[in-house]
C-alpha positions in Angstrom: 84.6 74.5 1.0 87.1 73.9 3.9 85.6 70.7 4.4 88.0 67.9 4.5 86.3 65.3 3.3 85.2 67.3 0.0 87.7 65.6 -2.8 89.4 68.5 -4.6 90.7 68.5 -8.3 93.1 71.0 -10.6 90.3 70.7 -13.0 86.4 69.8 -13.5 85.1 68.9 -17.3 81.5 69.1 -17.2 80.8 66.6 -20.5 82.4 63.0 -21.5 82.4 63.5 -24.8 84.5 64.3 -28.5 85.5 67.8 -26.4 85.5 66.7 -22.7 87.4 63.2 -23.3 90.4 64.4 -25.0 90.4 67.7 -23.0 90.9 65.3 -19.9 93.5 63.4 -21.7 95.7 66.3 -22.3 95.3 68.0 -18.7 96.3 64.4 -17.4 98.8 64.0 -19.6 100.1 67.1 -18.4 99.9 66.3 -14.8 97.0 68.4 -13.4 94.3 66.3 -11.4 91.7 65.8 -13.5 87.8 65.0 -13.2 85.4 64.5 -15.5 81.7 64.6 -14.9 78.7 63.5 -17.0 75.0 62.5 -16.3 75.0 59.8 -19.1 76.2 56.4 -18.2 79.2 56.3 -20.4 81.6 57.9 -22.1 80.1 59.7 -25.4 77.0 58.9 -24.7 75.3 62.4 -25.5 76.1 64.0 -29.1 79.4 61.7 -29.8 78.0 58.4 -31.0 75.6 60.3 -33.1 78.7 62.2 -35.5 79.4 60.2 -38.0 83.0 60.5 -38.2 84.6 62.6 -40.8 87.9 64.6 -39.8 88.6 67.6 -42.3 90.8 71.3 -41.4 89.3 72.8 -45.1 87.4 75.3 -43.4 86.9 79.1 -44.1 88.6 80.3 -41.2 92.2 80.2 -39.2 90.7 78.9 -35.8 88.8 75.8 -37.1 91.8 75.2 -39.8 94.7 75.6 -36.9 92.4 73.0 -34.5 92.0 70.7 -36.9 95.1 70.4 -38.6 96.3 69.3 -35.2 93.3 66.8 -34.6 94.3 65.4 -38.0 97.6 64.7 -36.6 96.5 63.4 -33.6 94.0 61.0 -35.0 96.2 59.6 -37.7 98.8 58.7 -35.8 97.1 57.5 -32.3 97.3 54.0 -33.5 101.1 54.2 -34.0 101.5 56.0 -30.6 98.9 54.4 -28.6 97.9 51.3 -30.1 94.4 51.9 -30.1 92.8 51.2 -33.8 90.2 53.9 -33.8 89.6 52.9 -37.4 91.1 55.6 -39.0 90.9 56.1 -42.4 92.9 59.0 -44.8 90.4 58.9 -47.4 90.1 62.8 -48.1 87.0 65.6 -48.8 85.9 66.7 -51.9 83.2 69.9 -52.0 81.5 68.9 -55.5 80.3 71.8 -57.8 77.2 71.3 -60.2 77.0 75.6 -60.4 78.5 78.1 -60.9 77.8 79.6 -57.4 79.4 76.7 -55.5 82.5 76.5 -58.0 83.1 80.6 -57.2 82.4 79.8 -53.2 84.6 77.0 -53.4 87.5 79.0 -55.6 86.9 81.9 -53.4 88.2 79.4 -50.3 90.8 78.2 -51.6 93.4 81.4 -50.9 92.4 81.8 -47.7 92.8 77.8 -47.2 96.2 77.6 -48.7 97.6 80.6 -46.4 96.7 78.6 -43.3 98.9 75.1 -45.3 95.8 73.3 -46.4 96.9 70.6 -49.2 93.4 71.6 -51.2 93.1 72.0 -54.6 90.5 72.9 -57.5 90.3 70.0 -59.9 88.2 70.0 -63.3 85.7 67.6 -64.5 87.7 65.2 -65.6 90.1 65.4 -63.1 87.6 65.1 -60.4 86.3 62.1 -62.1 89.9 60.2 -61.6 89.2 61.3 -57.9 85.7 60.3 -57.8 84.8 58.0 -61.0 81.6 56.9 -59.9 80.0 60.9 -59.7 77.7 61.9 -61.9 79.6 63.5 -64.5 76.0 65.2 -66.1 76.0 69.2 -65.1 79.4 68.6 -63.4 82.0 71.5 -63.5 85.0 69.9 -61.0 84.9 70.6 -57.3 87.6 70.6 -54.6 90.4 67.9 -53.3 91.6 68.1 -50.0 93.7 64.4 -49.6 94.7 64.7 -46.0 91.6 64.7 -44.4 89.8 61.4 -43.4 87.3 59.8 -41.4 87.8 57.7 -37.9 85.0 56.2 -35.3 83.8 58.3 -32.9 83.1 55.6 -30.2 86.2 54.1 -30.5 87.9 57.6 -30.6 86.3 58.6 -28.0 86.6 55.5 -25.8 90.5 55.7 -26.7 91.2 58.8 -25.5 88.6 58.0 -22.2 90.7 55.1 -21.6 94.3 56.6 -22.2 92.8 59.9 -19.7 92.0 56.8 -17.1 95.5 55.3 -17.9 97.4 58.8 -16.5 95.6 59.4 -13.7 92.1 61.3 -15.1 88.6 60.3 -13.0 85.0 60.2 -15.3 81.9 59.6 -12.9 79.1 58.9 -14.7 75.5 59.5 -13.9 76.1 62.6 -12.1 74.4 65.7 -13.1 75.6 68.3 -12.1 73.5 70.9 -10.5 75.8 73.7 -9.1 78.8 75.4 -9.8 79.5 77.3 -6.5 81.2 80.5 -6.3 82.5 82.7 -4.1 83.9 86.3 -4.5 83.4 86.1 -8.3 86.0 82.5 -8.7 85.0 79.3 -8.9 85.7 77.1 -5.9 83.2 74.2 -6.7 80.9 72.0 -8.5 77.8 70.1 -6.8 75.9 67.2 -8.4 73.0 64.9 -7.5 75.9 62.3 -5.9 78.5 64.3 -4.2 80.5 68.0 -4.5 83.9 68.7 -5.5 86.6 71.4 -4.7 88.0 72.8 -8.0 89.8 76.6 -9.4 88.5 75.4 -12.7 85.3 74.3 -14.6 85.2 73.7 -17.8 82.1 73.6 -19.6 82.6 70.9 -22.3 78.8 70.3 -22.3 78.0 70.2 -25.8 74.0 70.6 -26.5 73.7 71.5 -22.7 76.0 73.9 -22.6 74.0 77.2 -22.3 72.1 74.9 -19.6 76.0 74.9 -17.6 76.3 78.7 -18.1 73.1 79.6 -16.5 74.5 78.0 -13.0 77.1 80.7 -13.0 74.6 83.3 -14.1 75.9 83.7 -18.1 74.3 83.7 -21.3 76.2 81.2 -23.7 74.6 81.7 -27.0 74.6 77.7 -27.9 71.4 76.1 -29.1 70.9 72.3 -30.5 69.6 71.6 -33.8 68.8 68.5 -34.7 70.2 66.7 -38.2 69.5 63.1 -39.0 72.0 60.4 -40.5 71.8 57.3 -41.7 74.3 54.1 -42.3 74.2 51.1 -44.9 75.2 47.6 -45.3 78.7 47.1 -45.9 80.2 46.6 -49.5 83.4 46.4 -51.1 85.4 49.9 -51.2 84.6 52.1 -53.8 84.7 55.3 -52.4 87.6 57.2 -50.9 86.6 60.9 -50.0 84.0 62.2 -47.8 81.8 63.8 -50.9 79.9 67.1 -49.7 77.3 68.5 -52.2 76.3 72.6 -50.8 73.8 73.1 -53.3 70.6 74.3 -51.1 67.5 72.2 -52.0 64.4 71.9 -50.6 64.9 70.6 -46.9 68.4 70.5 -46.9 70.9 73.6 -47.3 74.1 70.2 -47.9 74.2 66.8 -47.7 77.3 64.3 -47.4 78.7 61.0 -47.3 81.1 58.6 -47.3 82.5 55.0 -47.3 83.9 54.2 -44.1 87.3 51.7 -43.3 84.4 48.8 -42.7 82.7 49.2 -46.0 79.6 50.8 -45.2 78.3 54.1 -46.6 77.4 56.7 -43.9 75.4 59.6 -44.6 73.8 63.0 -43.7 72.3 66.5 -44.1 71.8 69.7 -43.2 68.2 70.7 -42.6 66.9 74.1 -43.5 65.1 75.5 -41.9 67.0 73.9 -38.6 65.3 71.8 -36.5 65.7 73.7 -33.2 65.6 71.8 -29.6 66.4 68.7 -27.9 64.2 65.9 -29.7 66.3 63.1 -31.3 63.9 60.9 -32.8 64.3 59.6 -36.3 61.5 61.3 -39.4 60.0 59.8 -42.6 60.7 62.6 -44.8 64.7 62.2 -44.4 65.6 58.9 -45.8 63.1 59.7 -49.1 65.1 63.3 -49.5 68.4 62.4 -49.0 68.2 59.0 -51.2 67.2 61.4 -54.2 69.8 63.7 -53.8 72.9 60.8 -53.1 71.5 59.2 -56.4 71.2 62.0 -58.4 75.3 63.0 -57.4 76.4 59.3 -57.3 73.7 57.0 -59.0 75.9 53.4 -58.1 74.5 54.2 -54.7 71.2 53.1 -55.5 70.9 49.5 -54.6 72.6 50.1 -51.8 70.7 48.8 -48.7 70.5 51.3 -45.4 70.3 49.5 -42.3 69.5 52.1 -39.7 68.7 55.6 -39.6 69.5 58.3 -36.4 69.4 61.7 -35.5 71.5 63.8 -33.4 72.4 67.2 -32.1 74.8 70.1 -32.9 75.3 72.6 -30.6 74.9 75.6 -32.9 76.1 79.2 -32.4 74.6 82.4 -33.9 77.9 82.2 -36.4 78.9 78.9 -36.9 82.1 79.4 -34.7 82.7 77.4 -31.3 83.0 79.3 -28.2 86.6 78.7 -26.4 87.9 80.8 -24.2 87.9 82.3 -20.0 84.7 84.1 -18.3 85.2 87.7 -17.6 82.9 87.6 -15.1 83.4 84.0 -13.3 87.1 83.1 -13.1 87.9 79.9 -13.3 84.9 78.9 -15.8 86.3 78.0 -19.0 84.1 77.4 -21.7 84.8 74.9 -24.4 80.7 74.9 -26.5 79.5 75.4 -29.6 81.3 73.0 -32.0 78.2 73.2 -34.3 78.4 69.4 -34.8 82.3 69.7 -35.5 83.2 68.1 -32.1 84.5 65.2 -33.2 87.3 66.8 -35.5 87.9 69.5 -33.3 88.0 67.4 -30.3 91.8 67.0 -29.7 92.5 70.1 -31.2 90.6 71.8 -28.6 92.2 69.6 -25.7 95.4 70.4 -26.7 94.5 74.1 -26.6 92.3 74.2 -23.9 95.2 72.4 -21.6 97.2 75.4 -22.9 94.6 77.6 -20.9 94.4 76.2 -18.0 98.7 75.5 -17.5 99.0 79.4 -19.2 101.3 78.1 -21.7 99.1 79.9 -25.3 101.0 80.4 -27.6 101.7 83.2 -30.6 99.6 80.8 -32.6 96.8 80.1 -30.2 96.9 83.8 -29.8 96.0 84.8 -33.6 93.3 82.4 -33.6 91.5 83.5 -30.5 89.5 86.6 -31.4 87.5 83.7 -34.1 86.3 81.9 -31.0 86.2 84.3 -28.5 83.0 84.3 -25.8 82.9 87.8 -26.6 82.8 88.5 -30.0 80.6 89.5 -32.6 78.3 86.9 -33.9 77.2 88.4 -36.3 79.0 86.3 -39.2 78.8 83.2 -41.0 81.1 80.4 -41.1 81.0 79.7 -45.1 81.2 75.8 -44.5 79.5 75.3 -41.8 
């Protein structure tokens, strides 16, 4: 690596997308030469333009509430700050409850969710019709109301924070795969691709669906594996809707479903499979847009002459618990992983630049500190994130 004409950078983010982008934004922004390498030919080209763009912190834990709290901040006033219009929108969640089980998970939440600041209430039927008037008000017992979440895009979120990275100083080079991370005496010195190699202290392994595929270049096992959900978009039509509206009633097929209207009118929507749809294969199925219709309808029958105009399917990068990985290597320094956001990338995404710039300058703080055992590389998997 003492070759002169090898280019050499602070730090190398393996992935261009709703982790890497913002990562490199924050690094930049914080002086540290920056590169960011993907094999797509764009920015957010691999599991980005597939989220569909809701932002919420009411999660069951302290990391994912901390992280996104700040990514709420972050997204809702970029446009003030940078003047990008990344469409966002502060429309809300609601979790709906049609049984008693869901109205006791959901109550259950709520006290660890208001330790960590949430603004998230428990409203009744009636009052969760003046939220939502157009649900189904049959078998309805109220549901949660959490106002400060919202929704954004994802492209142009992800393209904002791309071209603000650019703006400071940050390099993406595009199809470029990279196919070593070279080390030597147990530190990372640097990264080979198909095109070139680079000198570097510090990967980080933003890779999303291909991040356990990173790992195994430095000889580690990251427990990450990609599950495949489909989602769907409509025409556009006048706003009706404000909150994201999640139903977790288990059905056949699904384990949840959601949806929402987004700033441009159209509804976008999506479930959770069950059993999960393990591996890499993103083409679209019959047998989603026939369940899902049911189920919207039955929870909010205006949507039924609404037209869908295209269906998709993408891929969360799943752990064993429902937790994203974020933290050092014991075993490689200098490898920082940043996987695992189980299809929460997109809201987690600038929270997790903000923090993971804190681990590479050594600036965590008390905060980060408390929050770090729930993401750990090394913890036990062996629980469940309840909202997953």
């Amino acid at each position: 690596m003492s070759n002169l004409q090898i280019q050499h950078f602070d730090v190398v983010i393996i992935g261009a997308g709703s982790i890497g982008a913002p990562t490199a934004f924050f690094l930049a922004k914080s002086g540290l030469k920056t590169l960011v390498l993907d094999k797509f030919p764009s920015v957010g080209q691999g599991s980005s333009k597939r989220a569909i763009g809701g932002i919420r912190a009411t999660h069951s834990d302290p990391a994912k509430i901390r992280l996104c709290l700040r990514s709420l901040e972050i997204f809702s006033t970029w446009k003030d700050v940078y003047g990008d219009d990344i469409e966002w929108f502060k429309g809300g969640y609601t979790f709906v409850a049609f049984r008693d089980q869901e109205e006791k998970t959901l109550k259950d939440l709520l006290r660890t969710q208001k330790e960590f600041g949430l603004n998230i209430n428990w409203f009744n039927k009636e009052e969760f019709r003046e939220i939502v008037p157009d649900i189904n008000p049959n078998g309805l017992l109220g549901g949660t109301y959490s106002p400060d979440d919202g929704s954004a895009s994802p492209l142009l979120a992800t393209h904002a924070f791309y071209r603000q990275a650019i703006r400071l100083g940050a390099e993406f080079h595009f199809n470029e795969d990279v196919q070593e991370i070279i080390v030597k005496n147990g530190k990372i010195v640097g990264v080979k691709t198909n095109l070139s190699t680079y000198g570097t202290d510090i990967v980080i392994n933003a890779a999303g669906p291909w991040a356990k595929e990173i790992s195994k270049l430095v000889n580690e096992e990251t427990p990450v594996e990609p599950d495949s959900h489909e989602a769907a978009i409509t025409e556009s039509v006048s706003h009706f809707l404000n909150p994201m509206v999640v139903d977790i009633r288990p059905q056949p097929g699904s384990s949840n479903f959601y949806f929402y209207q987004h700033l441009t009118g159209q509804i976008i929507f999506c479930i959770t499979p069950k059993p999960n749809i393990w591996g890499f294969n993103v083409e679209e199925t019959s047998e989603f847009l026939p369940m899902v219709a049911k189920r919207m309808i039955e929870v909010m029958p205006r949507l039924k002459n609404i037209r869908v105009r295209r269906t998709w399917r993408g891929l969360y990068p799943m752990t064993p618990d429902g937790f994203p990985i974020i933290g050092w290597s014991e075993k490689n320094k200098g490898f920082l992983l940043a996987a695992g956001s189980c299809g929460q990338g997109f809201m987690l995404g600038p929270g997790m630049g903000e923090l993971l710039q804190r681990f590479v300058t050594n600036n965590l703080t008390e905060q980060d500190q408390e929050i770090l055992p729930f993401v750990s590389p090394y913890r036990d998997f062996s629980g469940q994130e309840l909202l997953k």
